[in-house]
C-alpha positions as CSV (number, residue, x, y, z in Angstrom):
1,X,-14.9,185.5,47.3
2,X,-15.1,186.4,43.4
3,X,-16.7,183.6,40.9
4,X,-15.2,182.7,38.2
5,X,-17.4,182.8,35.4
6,X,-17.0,179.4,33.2
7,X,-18.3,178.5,29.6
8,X,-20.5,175.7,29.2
9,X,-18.1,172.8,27.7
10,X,-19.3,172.7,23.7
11,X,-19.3,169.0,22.3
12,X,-18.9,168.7,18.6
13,X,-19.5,165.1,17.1
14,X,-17.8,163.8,14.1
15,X,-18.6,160.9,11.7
16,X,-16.0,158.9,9.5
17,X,-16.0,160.7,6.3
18,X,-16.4,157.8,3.7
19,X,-15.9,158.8,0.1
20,X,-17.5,155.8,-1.5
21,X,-20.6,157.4,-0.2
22,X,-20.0,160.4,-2.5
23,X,-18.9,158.4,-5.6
24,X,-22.3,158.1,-7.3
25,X,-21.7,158.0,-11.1
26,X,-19.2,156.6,-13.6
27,X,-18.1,160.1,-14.3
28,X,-17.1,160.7,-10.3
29,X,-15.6,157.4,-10.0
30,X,-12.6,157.7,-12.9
31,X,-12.6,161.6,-12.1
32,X,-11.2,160.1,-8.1
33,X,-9.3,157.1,-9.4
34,X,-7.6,159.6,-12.2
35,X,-7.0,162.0,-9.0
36,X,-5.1,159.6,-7.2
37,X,-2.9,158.5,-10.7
38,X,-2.0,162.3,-11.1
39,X,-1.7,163.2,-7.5
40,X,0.3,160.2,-6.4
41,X,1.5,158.5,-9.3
42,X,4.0,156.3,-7.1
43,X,1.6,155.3,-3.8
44,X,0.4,152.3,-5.1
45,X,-1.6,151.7,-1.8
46,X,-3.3,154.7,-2.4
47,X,-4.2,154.0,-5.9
48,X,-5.5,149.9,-4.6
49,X,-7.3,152.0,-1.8
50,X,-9.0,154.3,-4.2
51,X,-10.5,151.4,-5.9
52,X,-11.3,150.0,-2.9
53,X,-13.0,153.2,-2.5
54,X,-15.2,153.0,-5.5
55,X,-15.7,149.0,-5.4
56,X,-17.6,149.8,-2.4
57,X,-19.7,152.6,-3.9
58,X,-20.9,150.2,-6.5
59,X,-21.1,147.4,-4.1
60,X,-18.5,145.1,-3.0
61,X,-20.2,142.2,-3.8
62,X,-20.8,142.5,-7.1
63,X,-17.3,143.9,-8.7
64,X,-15.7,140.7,-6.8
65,X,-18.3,138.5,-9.0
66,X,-17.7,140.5,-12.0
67,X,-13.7,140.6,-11.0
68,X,-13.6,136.5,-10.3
69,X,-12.1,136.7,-6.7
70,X,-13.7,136.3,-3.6
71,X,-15.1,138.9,-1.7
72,X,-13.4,138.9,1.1
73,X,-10.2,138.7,-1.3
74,X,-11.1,141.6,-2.5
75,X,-11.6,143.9,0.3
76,X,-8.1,142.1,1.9
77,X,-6.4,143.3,-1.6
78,X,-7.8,147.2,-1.6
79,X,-7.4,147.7,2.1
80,X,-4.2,150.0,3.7
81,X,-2.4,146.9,4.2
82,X,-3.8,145.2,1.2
83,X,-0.5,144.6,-1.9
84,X,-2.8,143.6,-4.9
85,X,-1.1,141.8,-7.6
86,X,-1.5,144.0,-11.2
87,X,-3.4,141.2,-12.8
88,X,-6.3,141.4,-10.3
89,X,-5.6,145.5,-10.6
90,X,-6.5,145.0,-14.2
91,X,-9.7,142.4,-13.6
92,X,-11.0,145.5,-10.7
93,X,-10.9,148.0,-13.0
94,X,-12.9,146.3,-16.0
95,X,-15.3,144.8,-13.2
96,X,-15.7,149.2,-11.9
97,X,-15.9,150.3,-16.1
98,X,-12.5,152.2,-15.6
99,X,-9.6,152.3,-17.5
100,X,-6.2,152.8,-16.4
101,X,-4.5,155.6,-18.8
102,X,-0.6,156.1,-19.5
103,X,0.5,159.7,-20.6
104,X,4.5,160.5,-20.9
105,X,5.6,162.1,-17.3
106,X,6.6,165.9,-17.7
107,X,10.7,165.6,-18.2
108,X,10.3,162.1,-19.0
109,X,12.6,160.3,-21.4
């Protein structure tokens, strides 16, 4: 009878990768935010995620105080499923010291 020779089964783990723990200064965070308004100009969940994203990196907590809504609002708004209205868009962004920039769209009228 031959054996089979077999290889040792190799386990690789894996973590979540969570950008808001790379976001570290001012400069990173609007670099990200201005990533997703170039990138994906129309995926306005991805644009409510992304300051999500960088609410948590400078602590939930606090940008909801600084915002006036609720925590929990807040992470309900920036979440996949969240649809945030543009008004508390507007009070995120001044609570995370970012600013929301319009450029004319290549072709546009």
């Amino acid at each position: 009878m031959t054996k089979i020779a077999t290889r040792k089964s190799l386990k690789t783990k894996t973590t979540a990768y969570d950008v808001s723990e790379h976001l570290r200064t001012p400069e990173e965070m609007a670099a990200y935010l201005n990533a997703w308004l170039d990138g994906a100009p129309e995926d306005a969940a991805g644009i409510a995620r992304a300051l999500g994203d960088i609410a948590r990196a400078k602590g939930m907590s606090q940008v909801a105080k600084d915002a006036g809504v609720s925590r929990e609002s807040l992470y309900r708004a920036l979440s996949a499923e969240g649809n945030p209205s543009f008004a508390t868009i507007l009070k995120v962004a001044k609570a995370l010291g970012v600013r929301l920039h319009a450029q004319a769209a290549p072709g546009g009228v």
